[in-house]
C-alpha positions in Angstrom: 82.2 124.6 149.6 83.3 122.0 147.2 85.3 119.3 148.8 86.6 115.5 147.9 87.9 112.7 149.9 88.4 108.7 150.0 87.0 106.1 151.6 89.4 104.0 153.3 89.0 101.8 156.0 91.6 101.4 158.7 91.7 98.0 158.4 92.8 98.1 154.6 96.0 100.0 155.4 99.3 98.0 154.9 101.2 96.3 157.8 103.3 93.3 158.8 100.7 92.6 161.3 98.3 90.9 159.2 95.3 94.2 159.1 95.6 97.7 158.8 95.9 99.9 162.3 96.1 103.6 163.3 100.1 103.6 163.4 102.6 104.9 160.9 101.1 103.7 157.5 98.3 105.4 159.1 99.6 109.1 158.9 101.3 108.2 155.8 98.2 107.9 154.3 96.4 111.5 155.9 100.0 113.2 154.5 98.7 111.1 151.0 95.2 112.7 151.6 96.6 116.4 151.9 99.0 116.2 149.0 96.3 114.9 146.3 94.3 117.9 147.8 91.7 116.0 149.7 89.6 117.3 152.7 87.8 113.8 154.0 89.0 110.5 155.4 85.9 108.3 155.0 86.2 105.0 157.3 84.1 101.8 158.0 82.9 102.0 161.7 86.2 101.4 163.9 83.9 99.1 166.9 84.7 95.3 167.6 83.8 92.5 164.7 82.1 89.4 165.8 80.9 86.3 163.9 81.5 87.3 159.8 84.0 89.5 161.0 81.0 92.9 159.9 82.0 96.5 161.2 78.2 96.7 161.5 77.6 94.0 163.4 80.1 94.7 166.6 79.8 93.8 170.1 79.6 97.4 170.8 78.7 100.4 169.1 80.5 102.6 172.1 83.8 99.9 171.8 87.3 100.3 169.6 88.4 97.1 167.6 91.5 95.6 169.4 93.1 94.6 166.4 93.3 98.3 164.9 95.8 99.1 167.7 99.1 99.5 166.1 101.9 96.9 167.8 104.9 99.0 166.8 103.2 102.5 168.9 102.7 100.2 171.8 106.8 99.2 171.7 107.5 103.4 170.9 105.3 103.2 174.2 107.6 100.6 176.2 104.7 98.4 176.8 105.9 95.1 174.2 109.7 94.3 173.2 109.3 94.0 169.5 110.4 90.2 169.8 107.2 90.0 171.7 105.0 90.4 167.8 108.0 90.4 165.0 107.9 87.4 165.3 104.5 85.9 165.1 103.1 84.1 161.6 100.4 87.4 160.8 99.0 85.9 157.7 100.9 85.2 154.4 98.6 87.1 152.1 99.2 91.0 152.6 96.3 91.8 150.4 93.6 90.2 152.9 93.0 90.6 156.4 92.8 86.9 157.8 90.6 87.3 161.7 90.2 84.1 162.1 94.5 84.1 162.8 94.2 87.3 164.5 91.7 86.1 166.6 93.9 83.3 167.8 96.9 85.4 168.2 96.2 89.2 168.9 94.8 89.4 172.4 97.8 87.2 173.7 100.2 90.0 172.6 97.7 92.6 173.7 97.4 91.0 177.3 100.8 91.8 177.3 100.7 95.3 176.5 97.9 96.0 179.1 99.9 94.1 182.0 102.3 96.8 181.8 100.3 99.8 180.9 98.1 99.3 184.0 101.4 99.9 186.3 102.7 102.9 183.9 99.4 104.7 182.9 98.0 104.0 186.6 96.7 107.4 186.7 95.3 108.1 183.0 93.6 104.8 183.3 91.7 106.0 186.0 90.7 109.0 184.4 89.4 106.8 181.1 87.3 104.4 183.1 85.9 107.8 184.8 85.5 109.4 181.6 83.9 106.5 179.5 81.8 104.4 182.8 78.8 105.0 181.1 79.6 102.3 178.4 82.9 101.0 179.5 82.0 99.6 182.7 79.3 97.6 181.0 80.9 96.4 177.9 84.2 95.2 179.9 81.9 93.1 182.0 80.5 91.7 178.7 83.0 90.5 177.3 84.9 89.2 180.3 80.9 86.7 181.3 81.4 85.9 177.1 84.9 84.5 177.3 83.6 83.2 180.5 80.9 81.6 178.6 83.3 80.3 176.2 81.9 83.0 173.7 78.6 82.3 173.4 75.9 85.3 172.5 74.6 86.5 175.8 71.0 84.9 174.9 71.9 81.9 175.7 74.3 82.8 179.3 72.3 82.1 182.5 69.2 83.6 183.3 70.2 85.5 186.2 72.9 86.8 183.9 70.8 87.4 181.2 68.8 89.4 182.9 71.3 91.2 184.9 70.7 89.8 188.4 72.4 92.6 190.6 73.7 89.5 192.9 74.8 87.9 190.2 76.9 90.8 188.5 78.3 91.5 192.3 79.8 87.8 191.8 81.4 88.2 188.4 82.4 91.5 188.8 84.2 90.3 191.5 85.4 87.0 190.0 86.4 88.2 186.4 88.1 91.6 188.3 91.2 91.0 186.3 89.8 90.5 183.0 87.3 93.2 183.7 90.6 95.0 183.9 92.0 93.9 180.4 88.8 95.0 178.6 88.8 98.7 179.8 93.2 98.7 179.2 92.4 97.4 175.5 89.9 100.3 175.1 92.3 102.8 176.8 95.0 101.5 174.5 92.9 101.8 171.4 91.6 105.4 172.0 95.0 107.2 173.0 96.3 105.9 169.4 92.7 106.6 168.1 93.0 110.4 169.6 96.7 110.7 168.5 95.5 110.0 164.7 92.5 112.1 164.9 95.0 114.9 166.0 97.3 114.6 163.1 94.7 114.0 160.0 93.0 117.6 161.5 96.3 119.2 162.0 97.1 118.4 158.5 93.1 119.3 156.8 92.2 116.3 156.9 88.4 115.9 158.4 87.6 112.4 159.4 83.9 110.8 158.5 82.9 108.1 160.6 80.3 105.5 160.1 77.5 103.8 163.0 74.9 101.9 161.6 71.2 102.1 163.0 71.2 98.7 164.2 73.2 97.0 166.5 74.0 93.7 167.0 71.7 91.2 168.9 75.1 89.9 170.6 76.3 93.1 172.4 76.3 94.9 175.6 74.0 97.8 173.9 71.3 95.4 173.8 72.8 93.5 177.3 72.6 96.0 179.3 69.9 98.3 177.7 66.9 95.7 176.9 63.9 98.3 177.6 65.1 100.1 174.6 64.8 96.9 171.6 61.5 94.9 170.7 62.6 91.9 172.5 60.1 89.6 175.2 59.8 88.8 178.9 63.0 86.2 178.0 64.5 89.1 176.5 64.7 87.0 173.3 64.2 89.6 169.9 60.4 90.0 168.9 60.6 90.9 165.6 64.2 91.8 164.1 65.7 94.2 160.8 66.1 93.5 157.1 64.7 94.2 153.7 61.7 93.0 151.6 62.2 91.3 148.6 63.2 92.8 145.6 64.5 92.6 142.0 67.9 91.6 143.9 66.8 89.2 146.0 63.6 87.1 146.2 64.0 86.6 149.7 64.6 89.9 150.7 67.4 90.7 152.9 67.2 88.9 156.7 69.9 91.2 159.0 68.9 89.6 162.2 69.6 93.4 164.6 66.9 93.8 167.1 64.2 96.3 166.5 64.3 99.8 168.5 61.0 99.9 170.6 60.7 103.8 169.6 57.9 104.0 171.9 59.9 103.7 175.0 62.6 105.9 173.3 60.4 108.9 172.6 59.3 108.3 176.4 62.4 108.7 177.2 63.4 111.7 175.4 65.7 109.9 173.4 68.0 109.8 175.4 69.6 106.3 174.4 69.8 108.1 170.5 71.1 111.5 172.1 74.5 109.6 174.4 75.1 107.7 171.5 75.1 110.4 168.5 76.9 112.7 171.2 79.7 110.1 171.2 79.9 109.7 167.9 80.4 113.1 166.8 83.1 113.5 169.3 85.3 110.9 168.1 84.7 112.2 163.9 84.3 115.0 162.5 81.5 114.2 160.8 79.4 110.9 160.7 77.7 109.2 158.3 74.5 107.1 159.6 73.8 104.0 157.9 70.2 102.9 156.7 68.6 106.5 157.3 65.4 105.9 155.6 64.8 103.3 158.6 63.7 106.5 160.7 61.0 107.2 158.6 59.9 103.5 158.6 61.6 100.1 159.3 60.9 96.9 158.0 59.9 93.7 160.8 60.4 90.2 160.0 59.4 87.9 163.0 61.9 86.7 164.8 62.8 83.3 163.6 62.1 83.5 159.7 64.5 82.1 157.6 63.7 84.9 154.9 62.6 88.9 154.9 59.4 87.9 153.1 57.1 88.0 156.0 57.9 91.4 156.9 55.4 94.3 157.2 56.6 98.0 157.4 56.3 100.2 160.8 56.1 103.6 161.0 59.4 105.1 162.8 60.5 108.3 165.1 60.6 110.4 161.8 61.8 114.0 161.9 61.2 113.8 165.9 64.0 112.1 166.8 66.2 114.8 164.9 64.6 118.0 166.3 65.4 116.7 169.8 68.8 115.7 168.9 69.2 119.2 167.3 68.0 120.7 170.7 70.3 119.0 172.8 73.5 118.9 170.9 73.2 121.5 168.2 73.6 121.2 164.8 75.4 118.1 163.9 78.0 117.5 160.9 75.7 114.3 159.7 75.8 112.3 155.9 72.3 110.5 155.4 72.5 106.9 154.2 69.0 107.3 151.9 69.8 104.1 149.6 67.6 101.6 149.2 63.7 101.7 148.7 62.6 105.4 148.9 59.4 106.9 149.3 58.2 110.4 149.2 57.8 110.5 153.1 61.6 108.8 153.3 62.4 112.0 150.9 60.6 114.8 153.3 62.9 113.3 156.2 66.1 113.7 154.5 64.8 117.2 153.4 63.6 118.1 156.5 66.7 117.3 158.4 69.1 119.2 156.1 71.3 116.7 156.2 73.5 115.8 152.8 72.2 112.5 151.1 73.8 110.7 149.2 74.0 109.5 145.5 75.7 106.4 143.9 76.7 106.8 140.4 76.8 103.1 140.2 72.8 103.2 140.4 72.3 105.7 137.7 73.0 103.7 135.1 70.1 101.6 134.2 68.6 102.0 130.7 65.5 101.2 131.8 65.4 104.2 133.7 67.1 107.5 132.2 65.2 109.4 134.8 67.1 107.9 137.7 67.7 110.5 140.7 71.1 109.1 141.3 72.5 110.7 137.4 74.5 113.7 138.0 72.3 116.1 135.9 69.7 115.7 138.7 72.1 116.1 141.7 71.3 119.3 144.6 74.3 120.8 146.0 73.5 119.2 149.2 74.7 115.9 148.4 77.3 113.5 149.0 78.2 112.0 145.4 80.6 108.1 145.6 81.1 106.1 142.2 80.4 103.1 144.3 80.5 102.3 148.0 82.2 99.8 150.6 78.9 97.1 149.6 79.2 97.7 145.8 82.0 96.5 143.3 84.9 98.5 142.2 84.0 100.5 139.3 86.1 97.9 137.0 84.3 95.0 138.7 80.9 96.9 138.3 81.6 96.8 134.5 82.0 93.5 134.4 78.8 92.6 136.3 76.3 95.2 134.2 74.6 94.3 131.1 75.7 95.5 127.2 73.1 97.8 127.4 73.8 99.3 130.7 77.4 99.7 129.9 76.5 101.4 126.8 74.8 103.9 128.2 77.3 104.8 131.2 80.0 105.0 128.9 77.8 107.4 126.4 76.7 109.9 129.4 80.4 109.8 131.1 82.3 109.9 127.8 84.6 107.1 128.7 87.3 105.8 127.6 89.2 102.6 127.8 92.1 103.9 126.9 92.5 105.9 130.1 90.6 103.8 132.1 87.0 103.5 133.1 87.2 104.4 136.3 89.2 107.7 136.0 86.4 108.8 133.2 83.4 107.6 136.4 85.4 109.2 138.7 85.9 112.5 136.9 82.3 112.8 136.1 81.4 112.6 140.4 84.0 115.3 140.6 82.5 117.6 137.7 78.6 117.4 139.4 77.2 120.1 141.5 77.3 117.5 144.4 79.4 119.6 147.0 80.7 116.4 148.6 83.1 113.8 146.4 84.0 110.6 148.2 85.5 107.8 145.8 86.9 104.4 147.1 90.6 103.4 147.4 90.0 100.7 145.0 88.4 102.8 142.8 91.6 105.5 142.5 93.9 102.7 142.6 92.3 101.1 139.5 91.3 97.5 141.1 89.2 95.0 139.7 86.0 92.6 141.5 88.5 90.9 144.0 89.0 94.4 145.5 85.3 94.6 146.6 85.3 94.8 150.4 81.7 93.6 151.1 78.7 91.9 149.3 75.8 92.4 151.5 73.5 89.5 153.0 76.5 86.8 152.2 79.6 85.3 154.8 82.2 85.2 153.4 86.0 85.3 154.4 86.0 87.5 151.3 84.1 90.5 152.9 86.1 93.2 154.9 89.2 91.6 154.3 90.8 93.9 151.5 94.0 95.5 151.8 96.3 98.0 150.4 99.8 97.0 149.5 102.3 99.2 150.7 103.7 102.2 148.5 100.4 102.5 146.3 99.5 105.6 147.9 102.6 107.7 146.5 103.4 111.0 145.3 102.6 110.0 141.9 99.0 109.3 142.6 99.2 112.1 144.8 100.1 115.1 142.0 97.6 113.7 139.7 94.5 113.6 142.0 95.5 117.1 143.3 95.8 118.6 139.5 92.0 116.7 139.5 90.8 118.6 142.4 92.1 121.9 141.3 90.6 121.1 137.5 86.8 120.5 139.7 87.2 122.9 142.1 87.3 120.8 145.1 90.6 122.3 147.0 
């Protein structure tokens, strides 16, 4: 069945409070989805940021991000007096998300909140921690030895810490109780608002599509407190870690830094680590998109320690293995495969084999050089997932301005576009004409926005990347009536 939606991340959203959260403008934005006849709410993964403020690298892959809970439900709630965050300095700019300020000021209003939710939700706090102690219990006690440790990644805490001394963990438990306790209220906090906006998007037809990545970060408590399952040494430092080789974008290649899965162990182990973690995930979506797919099939290994990706070699992964167990334990899942990037035929027979939808960029179809490209519409299967560009390219507008004369030329040709009406409605149209039975376009990209809309450049830091945001009232009835007469035109309603 032929079906659209946008990719939005939560933290674009408008708000006072200096980023995007899952409050009111929230569920303004699912009734926006429903009225321009959409079926999907794509997101950026909703875990912690750390250092370049990444959704994909997180301190947990298991964890909500504190500063997505909305402050004005937790006054509905009784747990802040709006006087409490009114009237805090959230940033100046409402087009850009600053952390660095809401880094500084968000956990002192949220310790507030969780001092009084842990005397009024005594009893459904209990019931979380029971629900979720197979990641909570660990990842509360993470971050409570990292402020302890005055933030520091966990390679460099004390041994017996670093290696998870049971002695040692009986002492911090014990001495770090109360902010133990603040950890597990924040996550409690976050999911009851994330469960209450999952409810509403679904109850008004709108599906949500998550986003993990393969990786996670070296500087979490996956890694912490599940070291048998990555590449890492007798010190537990990282053996050989993730990226990609060079290429006609970057000499260097691309050096991500994530720890390496030992797949090995894993397939010893049935999976099992893969199974908990994709049987998470597809409770809290309903569906998920898995970043870097073609890393299954093979992964690239850069020694730990190079400055560059160019002394990686390419290792063989758990291939279509890893998927048939999945499939036996949970069933069939509602999963988007990632394929970007360097493909092979073998990458290809894993997407296949799976079944799962792929995905096409119409952003890389247009290289002259190359009128055979498998990313132009004319050579799209059903079973695809189609974007104009995605949350690490430019805008549609700001990929124009990037591309060469020729390249232009010839997107504009095969698209038929016209300035007149805009570029991106004429790049957009064409994704919702293909066969592709999935249409997801970016916010930007509806909204018309130019290069300074782009919300990430991979391999760069930069307070520019994930900091975009929505002003509020774009997302109107207006916008709405036209993208619905769109859908109905395509056949995507």
């Amino acid at each position: 069945m032929r079906k659209a939606g946008i990719l939005m991340p939560i933290t674009s959203l408008p708000s006072p409070y200096g980023i995007g959260t899952m409050g009111e403008a929230a569920r303004e934005f699912v009734r926006f989805l429903h009225k321009a006849g959409q079926s999907y709410w794509q997101i950026l993964p909703i875990c912690p940021t750390s250092y370049g403020d990444s959704p994909y690298q997180s301190f947990s892959s298991y964890a909500g991000n504190p500063y997505m809970i909305d402050l004005d439900e937790l006054s509905q709630a009784g747990l802040l007096e709006k006087d409490e965050y009114k009237n805090i300095d959230w940033g100046s700019n409402p087009e850009k998300a600053d952390y660095g300020l809401l880094y500084n000021r968000r956990f002192g209003v949220l310790r507030k909140a969780a001092k009084t939710a842990e005397e009024k939700y005594q009893t459904e706090l209990t019931e979380f921690r029971k629900e979720n102690h197979k990641w909570l219990s660990d990842y509360a006690l993470f971050m409570a030895i990292k402020d302890e440790q005055n933030g520091v990644s966990w390679l460099e805490w004390p041994e017996i810490l670093r290696k998870r001394d049971n002695k040692a963990l009986a002492v911090e438990r014990e001495k770090l109780k109360d902010e133990i306790k603040f950890w597990e209220c924040v996550q409690f906090l976050f999911f009851t608002q994330w469960k209450k906006l999952k409810a509403y998007a679904n109850e008004n037809g709108i599906k949500i599509i998550g986003d993990i990545p393969i990786y996670v970060s070296s500087d979490s408590a996956d890694v912490w407190a599940n070291p048998e399952q990555f590449q890492l040494d007798d010190n537990l430092m990282p053996i050989s870690v993730a990226g990609c080789p060079p290429d006609g974008f970057s000499a260097d290649g691309q050096l991500w830094g994530n720890p390496l899965f030992n797949w090995k162990v894993m397939k010893e182990q049935d999976y099992n680590w893969w199974v908990d973690r994709i049987a998470y995930q597809t409770q809290i979506y309903d569906m998920l998109r898995i970043d870097h797919f073609r890393g299954f099939d093979a992964y690239y290994s850069i020694p730990y320690g190079d400055k560059t990706a160019r002394n990686g070699e390419w290792k063989e992964g758990p291939g279509i293995d890893l998927f048939n167990v999945i499939k036996e334990k949970l069933g069939e899942l509602p999963i988007i495969a990632e394929d970007l990037g360097f493909l092979t035929d073998s990458v290809r027979q894993l997407v296949n084999d799976s079944g799962f939808p792929n995905m096409k960029v119409l952003e890389f179809a247009f290289d002259s050089r190359d009128t055979e490209s498998g990313y132009l519409p004319h050579l799209y299967p059903k079973n695809c997932v189609v974007y104009a560009g995605t949350h690490d390219n430019e805008t549609i507008l700001g990929w124009f301005d990037t591309i060469s004369e020729e390249d232009a030329e010839y997107a504009k040709k095969y698209m038929r576009l016209s300035e007149a009406e805009g570029y991106h409605w004429g790049m957009m149209r064409t994704a919702w004409a293909s066969v592709a039975d999935t249409a997801i376009m970016q916010m930007q990209d509806i909204l018309g926005l130019g290069k300074n809309a782009r919300m990430n450049t991979p391999s760069t830091l930069s307070d520019k990347n994930w900091s975009w945001r929505c002003l509020p009232g774009v997302y109107n009835d207006t916008l709405a009536d036209v993208l619905h007469q769109e859908m109905k035109l395509y056949g995507r309603i």
